[in-house]
C-alpha positions in Angstrom: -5.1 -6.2 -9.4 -1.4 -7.5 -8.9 0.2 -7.6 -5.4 3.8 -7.6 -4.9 5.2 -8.7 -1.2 8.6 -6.3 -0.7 9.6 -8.1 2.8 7.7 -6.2 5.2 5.2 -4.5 2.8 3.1 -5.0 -0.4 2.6 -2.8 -3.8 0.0 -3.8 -5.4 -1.3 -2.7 -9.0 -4.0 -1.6 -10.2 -4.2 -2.2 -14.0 -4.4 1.0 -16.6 -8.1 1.8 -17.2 -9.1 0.2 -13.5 -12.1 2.2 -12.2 -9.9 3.7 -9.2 -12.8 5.1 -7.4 -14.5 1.6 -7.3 -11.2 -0.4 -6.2 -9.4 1.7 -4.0 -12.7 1.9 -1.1 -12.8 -2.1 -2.0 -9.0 -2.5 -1.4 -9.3 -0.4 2.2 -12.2 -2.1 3.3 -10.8 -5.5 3.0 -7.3 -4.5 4.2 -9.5 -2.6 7.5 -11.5 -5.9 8.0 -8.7 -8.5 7.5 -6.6 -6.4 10.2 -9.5 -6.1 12.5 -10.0 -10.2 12.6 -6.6 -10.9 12.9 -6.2 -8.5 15.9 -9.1 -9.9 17.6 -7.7 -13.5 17.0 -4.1 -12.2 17.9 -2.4 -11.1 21.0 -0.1 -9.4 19.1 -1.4 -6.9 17.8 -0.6 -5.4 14.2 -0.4 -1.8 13.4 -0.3 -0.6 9.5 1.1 2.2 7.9 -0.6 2.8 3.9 0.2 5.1 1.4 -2.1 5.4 -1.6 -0.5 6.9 -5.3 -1.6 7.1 -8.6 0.2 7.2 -11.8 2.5 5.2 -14.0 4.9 2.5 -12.4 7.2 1.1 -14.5 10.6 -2.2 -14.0 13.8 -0.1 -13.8 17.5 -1.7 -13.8 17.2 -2.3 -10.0 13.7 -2.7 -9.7 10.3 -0.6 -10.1 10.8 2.9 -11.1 8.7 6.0 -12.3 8.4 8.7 -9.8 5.1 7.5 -8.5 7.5 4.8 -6.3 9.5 7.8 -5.6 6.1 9.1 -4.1 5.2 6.3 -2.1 8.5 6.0 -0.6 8.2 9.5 0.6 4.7 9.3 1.9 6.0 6.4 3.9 9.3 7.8 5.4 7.4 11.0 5.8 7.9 13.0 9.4 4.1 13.3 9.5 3.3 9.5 9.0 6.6 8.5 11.6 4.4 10.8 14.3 1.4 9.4 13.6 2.6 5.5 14.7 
């Protein structure tokens, strides 16, 4: 798996042929627990917003492209997931 920071976020990438339904529980579990510790170390505590997408990703001219970036951008900036925070 490949993580890229993007300032206030993170992509990270699965490789072609990963067994999804293996990594993805693997990848929430450990992003739950890590959050959980630091908020009980913390004062300040941090919330998380998380989208989940599959498909192709590919480099573009002014960055990643592929409409599965297109995807996660939306889920993010979705009206439903502004409501739930």
């Amino acid at each position: 798996m490949t993580a890229k920071a993007t300032g206030d976020g993170m992509h990270f990438f699965m490789p072609e042929g990963s067994q999804f339904h293996q990594l993805l529980p693997a990848l929430i579990d450990a992003t739950l627990r890590h959050l959980t510790q630091d908020n009980h170390r913390y004062r300040d505590r941090i919330r998380l917003k998380m989208s989940i997408a599959l498909g192709p990703v590919g480099h573009g001219a002014l960055g990643l492209s592929q409409a599965t970036v297109v995807e996660l951008a939306r889920l993010i900036d979705s009206d439903a997931m502004k409501q739930s925070c």
